[in-house]
N, C-alpha and C positions, 0 to 999 in steps of 0.2 A: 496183352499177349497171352497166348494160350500155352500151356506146356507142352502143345504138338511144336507150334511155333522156336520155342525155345531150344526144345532138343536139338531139333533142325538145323536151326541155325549154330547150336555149338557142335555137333558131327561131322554137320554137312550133308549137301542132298545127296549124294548118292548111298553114303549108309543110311542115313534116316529112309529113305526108299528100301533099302534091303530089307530093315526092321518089320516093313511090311504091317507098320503101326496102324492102322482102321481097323485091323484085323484082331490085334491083340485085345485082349479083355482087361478091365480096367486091373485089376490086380497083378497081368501082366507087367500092364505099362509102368505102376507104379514100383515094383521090383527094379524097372530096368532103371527108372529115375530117383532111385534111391543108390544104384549103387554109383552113379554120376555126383550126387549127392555125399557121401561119403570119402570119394577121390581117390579111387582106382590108377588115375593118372601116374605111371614111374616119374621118378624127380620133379615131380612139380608139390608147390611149397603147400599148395590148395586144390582141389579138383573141383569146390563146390560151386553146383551152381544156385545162388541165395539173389535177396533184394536186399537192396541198398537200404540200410536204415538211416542212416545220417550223414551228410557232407559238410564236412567243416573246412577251417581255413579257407577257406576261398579254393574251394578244391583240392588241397593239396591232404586232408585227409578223409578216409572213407570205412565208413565203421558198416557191417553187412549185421541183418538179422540173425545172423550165428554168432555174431559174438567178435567175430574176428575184425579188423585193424588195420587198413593198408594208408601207405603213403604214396604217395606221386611223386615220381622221378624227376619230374621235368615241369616248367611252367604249365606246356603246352599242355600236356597231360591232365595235370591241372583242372588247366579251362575246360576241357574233356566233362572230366567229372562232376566238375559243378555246374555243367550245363545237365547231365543226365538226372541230379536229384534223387532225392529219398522216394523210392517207389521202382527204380528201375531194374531192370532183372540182371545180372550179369554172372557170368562167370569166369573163375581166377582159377588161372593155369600158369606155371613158369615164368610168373612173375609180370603178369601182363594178365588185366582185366579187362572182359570183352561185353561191350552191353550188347544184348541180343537183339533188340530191335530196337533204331537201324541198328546196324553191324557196324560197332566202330571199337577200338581198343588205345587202353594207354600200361604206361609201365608202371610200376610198382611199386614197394619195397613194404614185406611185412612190415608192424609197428612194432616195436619192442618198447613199452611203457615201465 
């Protein structure tokens, strides 16, 4: 998946259309994907969007290339994530991790270790 792709799909097409992304120069685009990066997002516990570095428990936990540590709420969730794997792109908003392609999301819970 490419990071046009990505954006995309966490904005949604009608902003990603506005951005009017072909257009921008790459130092543009990567400003705008840095501050997505960082988590601009009000209340939300994470904005970023990383890969999945490790899945363990049988899904029910998810450790991302940042560093950070999520749990799964719910079995389902779960199966979710351990079907996505180390490698997948996602991004964590409000408690709820979305893998970008396909589009699918499950719930959450920071880890506290």
């Amino acid at each position: 998946m490419t990071q046009n792709d990505a954006l995309a799909a966490f904005l949604g097409p009608e902003i990603f259309e506005r951005l009017d992304w072909t257009r921008l120069t790459h130092s543009q685009r990567d400003a705008i994907l840095s501050v997505f990066r960082v988590g601009l997002g009000a209340g939300a516990q994470s904005g970023v969007v990383s890969t999945i570095d490790w899945v363990a428990a049988d899904g029910r936990v998810l450790i991302c290339e940042d560093g950070s540590q999520w749990q799964a709420r719910e079995r389902d969730d779960a199966e979710l994530i351990e079907d996505w794997g180390a490698g997948a792109l996602v991004a964590i908003n409000r408690r709820l991790v979305y893998r970008l392609d396909p589009h699918q999301a499950a719930e959450v819970e920071l880890l506290r270790l």
